[in-house]
mmCIF file of the N, C-alpha and C atoms, coordinates in Angstrom:
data_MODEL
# 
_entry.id   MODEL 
# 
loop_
_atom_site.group_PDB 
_atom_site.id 
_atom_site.type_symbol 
_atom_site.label_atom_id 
_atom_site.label_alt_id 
_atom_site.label_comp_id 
_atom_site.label_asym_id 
_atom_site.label_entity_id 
_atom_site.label_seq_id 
_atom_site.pdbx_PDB_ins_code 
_atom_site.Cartn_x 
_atom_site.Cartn_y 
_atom_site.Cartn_z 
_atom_site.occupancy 
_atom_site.B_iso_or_equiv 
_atom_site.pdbx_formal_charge 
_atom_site.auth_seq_id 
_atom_site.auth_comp_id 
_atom_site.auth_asym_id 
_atom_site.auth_atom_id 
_atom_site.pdbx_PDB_model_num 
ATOM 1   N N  . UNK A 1 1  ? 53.038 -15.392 3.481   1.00 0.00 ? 1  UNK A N  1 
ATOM 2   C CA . UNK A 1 1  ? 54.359 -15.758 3.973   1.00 0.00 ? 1  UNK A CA 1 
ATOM 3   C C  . UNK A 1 1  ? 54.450 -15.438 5.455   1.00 0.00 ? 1  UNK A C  1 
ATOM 4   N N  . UNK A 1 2  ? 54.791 -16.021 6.285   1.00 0.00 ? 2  UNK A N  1 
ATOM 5   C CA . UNK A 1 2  ? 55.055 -16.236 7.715   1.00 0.00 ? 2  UNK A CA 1 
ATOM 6   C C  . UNK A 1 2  ? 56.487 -16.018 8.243   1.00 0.00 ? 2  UNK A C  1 
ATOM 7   N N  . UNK A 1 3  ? 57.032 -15.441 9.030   1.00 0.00 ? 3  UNK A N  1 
ATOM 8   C CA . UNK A 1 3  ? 58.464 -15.211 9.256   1.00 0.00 ? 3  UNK A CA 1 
ATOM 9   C C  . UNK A 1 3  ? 58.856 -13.782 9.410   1.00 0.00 ? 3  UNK A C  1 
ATOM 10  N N  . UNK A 1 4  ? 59.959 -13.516 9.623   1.00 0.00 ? 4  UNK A N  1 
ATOM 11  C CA . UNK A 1 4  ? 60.537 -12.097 10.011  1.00 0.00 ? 4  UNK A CA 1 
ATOM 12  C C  . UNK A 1 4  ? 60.700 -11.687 8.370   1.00 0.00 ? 4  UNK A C  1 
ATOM 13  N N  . UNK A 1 5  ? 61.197 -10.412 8.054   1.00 0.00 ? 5  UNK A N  1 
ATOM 14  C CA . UNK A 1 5  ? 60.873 -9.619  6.682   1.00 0.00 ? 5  UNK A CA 1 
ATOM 15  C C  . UNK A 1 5  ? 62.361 -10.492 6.072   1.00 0.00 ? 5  UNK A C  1 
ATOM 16  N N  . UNK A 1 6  ? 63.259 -10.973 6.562   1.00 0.00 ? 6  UNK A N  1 
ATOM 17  C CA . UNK A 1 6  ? 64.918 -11.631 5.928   1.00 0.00 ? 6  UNK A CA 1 
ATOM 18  C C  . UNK A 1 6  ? 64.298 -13.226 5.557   1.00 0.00 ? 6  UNK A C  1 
ATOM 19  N N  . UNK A 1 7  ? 63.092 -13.331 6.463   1.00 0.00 ? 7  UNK A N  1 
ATOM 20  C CA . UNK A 1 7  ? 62.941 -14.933 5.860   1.00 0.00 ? 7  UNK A CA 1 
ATOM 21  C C  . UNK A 1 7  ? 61.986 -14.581 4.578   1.00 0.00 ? 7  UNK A C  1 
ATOM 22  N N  . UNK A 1 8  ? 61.289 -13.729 4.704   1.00 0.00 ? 8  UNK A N  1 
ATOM 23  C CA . UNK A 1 8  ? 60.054 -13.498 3.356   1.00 0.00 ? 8  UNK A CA 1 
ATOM 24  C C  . UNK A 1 8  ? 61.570 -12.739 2.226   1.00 0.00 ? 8  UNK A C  1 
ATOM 25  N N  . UNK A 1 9  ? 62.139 -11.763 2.729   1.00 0.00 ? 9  UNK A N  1 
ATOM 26  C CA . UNK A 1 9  ? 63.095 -11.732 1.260   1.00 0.00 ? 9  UNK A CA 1 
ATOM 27  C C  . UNK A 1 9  ? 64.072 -12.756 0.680   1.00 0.00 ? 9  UNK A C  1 
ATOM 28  N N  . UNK A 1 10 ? 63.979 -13.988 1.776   1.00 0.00 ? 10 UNK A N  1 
ATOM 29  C CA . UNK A 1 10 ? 64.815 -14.731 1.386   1.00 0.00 ? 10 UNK A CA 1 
ATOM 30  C C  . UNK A 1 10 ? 64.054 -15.919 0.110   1.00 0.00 ? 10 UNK A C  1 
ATOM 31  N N  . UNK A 1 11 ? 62.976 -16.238 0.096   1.00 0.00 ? 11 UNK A N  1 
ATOM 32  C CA . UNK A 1 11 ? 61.853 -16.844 -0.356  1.00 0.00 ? 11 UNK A CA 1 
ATOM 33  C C  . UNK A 1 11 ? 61.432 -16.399 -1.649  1.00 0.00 ? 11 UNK A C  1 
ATOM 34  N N  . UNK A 1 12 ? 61.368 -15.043 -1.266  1.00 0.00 ? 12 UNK A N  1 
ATOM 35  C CA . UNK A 1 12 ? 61.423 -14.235 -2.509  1.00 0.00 ? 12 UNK A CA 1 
ATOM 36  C C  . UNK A 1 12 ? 62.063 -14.197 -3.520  1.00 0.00 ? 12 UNK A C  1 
ATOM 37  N N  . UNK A 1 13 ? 63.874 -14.187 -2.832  1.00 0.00 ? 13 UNK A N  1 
ATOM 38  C CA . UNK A 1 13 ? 64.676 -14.359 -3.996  1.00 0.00 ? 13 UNK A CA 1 
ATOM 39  C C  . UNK A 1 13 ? 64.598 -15.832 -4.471  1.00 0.00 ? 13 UNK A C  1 
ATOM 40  N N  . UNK A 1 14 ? 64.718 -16.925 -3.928  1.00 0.00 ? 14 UNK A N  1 
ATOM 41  C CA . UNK A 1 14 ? 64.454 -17.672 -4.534  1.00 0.00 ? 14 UNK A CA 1 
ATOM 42  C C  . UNK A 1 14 ? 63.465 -18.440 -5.393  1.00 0.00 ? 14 UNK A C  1 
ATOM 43  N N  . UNK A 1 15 ? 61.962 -17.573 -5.310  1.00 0.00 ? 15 UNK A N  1 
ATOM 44  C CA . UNK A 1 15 ? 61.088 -17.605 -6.010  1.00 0.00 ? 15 UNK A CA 1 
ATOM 45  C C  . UNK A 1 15 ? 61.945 -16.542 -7.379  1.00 0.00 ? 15 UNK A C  1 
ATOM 46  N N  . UNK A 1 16 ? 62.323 -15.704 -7.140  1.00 0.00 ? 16 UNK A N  1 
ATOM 47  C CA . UNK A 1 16 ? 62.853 -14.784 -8.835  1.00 0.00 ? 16 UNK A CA 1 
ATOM 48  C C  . UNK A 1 16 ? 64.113 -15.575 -9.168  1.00 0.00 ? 16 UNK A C  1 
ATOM 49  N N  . UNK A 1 17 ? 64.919 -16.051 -8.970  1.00 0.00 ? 17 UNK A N  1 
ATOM 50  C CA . UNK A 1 17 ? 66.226 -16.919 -9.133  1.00 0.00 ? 17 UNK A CA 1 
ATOM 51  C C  . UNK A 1 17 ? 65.245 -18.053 -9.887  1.00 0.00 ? 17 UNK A C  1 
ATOM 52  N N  . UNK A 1 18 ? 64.137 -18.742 -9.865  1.00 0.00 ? 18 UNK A N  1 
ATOM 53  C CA . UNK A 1 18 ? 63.826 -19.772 -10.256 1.00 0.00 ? 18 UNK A CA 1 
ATOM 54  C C  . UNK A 1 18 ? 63.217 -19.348 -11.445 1.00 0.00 ? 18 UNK A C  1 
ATOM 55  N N  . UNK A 1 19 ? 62.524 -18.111 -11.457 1.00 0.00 ? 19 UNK A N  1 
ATOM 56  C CA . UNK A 1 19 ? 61.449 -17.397 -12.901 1.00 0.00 ? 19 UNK A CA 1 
ATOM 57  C C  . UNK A 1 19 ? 62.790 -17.141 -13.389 1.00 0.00 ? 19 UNK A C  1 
ATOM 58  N N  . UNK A 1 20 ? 63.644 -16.838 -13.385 1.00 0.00 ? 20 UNK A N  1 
ATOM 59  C CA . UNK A 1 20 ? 64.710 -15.856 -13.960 1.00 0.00 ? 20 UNK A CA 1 
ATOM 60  C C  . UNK A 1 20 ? 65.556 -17.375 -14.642 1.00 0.00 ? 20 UNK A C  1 
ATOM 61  N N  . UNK A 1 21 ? 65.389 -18.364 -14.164 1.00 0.00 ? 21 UNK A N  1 
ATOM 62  C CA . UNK A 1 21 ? 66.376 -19.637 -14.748 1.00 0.00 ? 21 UNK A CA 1 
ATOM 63  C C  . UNK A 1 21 ? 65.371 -19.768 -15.937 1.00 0.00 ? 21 UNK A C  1 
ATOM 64  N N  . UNK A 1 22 ? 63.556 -20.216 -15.553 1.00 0.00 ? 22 UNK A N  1 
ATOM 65  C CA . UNK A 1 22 ? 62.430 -20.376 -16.346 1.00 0.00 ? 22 UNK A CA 1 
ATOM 66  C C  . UNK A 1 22 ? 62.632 -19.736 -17.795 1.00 0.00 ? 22 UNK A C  1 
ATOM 67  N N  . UNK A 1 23 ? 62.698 -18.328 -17.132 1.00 0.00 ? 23 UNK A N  1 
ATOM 68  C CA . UNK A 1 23 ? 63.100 -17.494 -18.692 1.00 0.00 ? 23 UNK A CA 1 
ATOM 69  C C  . UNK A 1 23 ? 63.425 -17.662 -19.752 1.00 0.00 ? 23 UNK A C  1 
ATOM 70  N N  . UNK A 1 24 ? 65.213 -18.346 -18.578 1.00 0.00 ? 24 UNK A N  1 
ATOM 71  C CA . UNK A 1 24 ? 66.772 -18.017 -19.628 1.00 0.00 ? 24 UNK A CA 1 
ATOM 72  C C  . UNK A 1 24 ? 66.825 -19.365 -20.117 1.00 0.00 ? 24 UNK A C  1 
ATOM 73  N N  . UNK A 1 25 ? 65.368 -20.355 -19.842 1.00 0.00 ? 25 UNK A N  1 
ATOM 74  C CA . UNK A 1 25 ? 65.497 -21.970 -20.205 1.00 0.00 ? 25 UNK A CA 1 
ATOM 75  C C  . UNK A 1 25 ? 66.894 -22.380 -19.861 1.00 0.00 ? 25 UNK A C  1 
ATOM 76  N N  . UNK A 1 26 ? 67.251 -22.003 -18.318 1.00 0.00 ? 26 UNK A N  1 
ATOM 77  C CA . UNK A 1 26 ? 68.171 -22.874 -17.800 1.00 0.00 ? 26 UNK A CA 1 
ATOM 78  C C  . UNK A 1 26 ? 69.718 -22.010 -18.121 1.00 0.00 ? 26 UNK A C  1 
ATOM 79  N N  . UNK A 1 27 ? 69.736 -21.258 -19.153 1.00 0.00 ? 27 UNK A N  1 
ATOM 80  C CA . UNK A 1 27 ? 71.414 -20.065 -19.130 1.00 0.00 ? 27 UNK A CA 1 
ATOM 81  C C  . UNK A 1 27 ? 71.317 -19.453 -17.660 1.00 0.00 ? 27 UNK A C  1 
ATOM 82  N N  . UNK A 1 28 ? 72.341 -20.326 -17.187 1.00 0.00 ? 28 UNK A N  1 
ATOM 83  C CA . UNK A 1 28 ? 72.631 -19.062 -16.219 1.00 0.00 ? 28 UNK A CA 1 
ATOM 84  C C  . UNK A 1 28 ? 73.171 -17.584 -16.336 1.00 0.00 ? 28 UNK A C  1 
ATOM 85  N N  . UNK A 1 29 ? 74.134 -17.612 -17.660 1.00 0.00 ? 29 UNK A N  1 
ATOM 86  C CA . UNK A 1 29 ? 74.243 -16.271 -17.704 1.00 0.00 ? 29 UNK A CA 1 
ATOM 87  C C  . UNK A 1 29 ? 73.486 -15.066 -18.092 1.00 0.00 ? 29 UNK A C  1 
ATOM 88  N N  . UNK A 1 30 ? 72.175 -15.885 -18.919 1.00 0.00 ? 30 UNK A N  1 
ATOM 89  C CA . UNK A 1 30 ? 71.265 -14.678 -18.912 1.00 0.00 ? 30 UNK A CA 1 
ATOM 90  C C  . UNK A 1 30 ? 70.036 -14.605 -17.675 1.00 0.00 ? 30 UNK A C  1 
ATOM 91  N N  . UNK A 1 31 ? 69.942 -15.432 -16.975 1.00 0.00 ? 31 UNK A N  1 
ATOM 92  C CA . UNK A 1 31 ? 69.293 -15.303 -16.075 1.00 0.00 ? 31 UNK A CA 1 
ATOM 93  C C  . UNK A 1 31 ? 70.087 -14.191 -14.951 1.00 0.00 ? 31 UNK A C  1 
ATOM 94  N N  . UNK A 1 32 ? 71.323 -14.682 -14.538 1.00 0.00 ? 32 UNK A N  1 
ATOM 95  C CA . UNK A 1 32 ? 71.484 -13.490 -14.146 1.00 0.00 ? 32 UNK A CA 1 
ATOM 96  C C  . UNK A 1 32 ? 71.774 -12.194 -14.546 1.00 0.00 ? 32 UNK A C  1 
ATOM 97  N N  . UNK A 1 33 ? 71.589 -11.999 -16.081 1.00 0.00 ? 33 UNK A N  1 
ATOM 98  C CA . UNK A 1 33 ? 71.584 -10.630 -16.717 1.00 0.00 ? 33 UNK A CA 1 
ATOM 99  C C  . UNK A 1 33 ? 70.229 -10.069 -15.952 1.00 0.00 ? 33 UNK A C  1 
ATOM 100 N N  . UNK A 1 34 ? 69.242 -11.035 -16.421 1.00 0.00 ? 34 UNK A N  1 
ATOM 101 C CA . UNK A 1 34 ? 67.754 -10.622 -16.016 1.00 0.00 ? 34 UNK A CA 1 
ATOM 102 C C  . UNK A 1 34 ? 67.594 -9.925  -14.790 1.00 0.00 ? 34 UNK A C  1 
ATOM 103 N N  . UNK A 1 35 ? 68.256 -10.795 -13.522 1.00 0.00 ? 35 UNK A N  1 
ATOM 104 C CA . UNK A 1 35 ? 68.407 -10.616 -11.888 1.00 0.00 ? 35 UNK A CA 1 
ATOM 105 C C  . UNK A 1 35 ? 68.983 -9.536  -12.320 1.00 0.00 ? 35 UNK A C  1 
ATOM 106 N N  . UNK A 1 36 ? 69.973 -8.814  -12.671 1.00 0.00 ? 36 UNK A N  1 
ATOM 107 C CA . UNK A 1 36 ? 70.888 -7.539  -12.435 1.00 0.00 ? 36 UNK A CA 1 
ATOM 108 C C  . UNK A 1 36 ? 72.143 -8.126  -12.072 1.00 0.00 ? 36 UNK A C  1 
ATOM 109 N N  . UNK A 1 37 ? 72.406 -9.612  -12.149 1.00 0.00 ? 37 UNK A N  1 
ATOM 110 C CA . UNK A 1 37 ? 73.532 -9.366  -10.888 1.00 0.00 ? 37 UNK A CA 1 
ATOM 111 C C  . UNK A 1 37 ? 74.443 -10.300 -11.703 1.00 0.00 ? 37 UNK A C  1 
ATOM 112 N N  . UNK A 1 38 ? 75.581 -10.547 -11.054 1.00 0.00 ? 38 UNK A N  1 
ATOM 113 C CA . UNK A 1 38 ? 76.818 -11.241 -12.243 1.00 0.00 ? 38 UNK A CA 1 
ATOM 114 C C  . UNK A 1 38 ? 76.389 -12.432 -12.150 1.00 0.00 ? 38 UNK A C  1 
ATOM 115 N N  . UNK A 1 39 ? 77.161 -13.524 -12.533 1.00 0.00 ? 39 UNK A N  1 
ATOM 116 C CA . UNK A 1 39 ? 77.212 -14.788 -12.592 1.00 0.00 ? 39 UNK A CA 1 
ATOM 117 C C  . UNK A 1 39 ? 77.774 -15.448 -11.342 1.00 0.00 ? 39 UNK A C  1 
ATOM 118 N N  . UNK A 1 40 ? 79.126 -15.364 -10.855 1.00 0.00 ? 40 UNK A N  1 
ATOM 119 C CA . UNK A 1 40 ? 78.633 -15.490 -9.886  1.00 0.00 ? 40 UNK A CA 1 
ATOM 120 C C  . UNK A 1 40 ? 78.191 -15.901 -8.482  1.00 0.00 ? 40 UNK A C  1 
ATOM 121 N N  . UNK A 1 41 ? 77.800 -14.277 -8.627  1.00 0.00 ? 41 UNK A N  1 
ATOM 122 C CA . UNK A 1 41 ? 76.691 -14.197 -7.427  1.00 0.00 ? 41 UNK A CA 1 
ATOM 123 C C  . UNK A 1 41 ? 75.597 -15.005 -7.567  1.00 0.00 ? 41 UNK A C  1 
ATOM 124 N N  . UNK A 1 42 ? 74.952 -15.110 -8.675  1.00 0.00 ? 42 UNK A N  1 
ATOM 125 C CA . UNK A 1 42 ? 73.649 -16.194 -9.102  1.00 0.00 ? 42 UNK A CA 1 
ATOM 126 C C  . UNK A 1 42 ? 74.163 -17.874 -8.836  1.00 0.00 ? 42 UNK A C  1 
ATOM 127 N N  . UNK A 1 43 ? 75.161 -17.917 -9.082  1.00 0.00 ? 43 UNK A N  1 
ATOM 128 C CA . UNK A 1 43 ? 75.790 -19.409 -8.572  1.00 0.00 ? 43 UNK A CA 1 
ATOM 129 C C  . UNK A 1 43 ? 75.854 -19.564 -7.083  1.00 0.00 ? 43 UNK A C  1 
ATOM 130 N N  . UNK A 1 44 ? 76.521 -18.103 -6.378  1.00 0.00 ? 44 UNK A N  1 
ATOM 131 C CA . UNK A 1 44 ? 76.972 -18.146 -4.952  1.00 0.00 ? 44 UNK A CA 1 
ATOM 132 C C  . UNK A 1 44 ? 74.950 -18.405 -4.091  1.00 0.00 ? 44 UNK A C  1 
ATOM 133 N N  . UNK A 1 45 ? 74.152 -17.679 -4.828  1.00 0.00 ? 45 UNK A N  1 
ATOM 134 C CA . UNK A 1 45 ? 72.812 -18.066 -4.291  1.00 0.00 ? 45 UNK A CA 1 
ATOM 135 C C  . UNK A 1 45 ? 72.023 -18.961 -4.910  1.00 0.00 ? 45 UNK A C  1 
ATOM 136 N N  . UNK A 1 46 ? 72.525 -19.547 -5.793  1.00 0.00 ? 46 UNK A N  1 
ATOM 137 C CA . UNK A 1 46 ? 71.911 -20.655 -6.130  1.00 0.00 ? 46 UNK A CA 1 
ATOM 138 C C  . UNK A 1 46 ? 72.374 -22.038 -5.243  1.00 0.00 ? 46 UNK A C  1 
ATOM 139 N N  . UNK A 1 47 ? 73.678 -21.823 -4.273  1.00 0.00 ? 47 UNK A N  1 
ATOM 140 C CA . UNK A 1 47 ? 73.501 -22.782 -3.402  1.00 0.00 ? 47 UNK A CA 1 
ATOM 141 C C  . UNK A 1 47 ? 73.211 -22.041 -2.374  1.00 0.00 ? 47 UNK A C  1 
ATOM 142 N N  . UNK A 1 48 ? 72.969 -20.672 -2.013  1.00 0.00 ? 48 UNK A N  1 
ATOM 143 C CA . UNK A 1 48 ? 72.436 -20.748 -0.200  1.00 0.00 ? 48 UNK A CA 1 
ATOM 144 C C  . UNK A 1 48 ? 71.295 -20.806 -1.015  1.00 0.00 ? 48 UNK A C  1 
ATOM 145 N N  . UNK A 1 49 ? 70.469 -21.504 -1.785  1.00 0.00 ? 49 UNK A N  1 
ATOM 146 C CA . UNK A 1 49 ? 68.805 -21.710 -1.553  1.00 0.00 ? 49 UNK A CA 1 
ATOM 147 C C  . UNK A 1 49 ? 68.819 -23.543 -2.262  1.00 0.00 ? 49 UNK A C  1 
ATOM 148 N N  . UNK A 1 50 ? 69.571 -23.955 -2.202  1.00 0.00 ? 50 UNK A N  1 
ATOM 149 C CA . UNK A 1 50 ? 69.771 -25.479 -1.985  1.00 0.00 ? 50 UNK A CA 1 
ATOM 150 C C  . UNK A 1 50 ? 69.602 -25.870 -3.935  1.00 0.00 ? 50 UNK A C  1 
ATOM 151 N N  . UNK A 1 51 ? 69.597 -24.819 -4.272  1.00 0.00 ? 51 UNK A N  1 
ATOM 152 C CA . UNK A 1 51 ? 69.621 -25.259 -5.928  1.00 0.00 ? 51 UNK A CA 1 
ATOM 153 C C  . UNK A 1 51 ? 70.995 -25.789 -6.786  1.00 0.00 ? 51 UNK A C  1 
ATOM 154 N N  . UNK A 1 52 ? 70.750 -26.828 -7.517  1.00 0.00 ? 52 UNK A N  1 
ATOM 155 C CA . UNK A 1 52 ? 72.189 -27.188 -8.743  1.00 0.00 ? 52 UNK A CA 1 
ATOM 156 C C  . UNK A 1 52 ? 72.439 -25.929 -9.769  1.00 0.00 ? 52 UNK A C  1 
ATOM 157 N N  . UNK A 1 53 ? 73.781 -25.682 -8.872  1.00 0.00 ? 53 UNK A N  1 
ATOM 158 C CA . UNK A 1 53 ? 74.707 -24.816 -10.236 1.00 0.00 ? 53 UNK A CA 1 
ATOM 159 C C  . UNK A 1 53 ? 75.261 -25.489 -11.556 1.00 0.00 ? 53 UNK A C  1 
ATOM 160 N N  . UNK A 1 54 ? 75.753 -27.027 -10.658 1.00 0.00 ? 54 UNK A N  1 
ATOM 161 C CA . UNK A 1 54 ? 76.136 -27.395 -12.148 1.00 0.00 ? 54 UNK A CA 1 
ATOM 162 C C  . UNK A 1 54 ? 75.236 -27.833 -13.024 1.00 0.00 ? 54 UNK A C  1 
ATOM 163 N N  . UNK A 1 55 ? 73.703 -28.073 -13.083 1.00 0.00 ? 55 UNK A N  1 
ATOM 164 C CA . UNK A 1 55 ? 73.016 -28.059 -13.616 1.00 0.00 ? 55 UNK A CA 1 
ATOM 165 C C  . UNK A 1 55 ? 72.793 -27.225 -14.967 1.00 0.00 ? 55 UNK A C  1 
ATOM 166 N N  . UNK A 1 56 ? 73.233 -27.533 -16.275 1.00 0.00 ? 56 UNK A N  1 
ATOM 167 C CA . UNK A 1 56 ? 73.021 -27.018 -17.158 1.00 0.00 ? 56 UNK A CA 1 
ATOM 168 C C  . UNK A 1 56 ? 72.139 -27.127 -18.612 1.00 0.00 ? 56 UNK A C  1 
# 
């Protein structure tokens, strides 16, 4: 990964936001059980990394 350490954690999360959907076969609410974090927040970064929330 190439970039300052905010662009590699940013990459990052959206590499685990994507295993963490993989998981929950697409629940967002257990995917973000998985992440730690509410629902959401997993919605609020599922668009700063250009991904469909309403996607269900």
């Amino acid at each position: 990964m190439e970039g300052d350490l905010a662009t590699c954690f940013e990459r990052l999360e959206g590499v685990l936001i994507r295993r963490a959907l993989a998981r929950a076969r697409g629940n967002k609410t257990k995917a973000a059980a998985f992440l730690g974090i509410s629902r959401p927040a997993l919605y609020a970064r599922l668009e700063r990394h250009g991904l469909r929330a309403d996607e269900d």
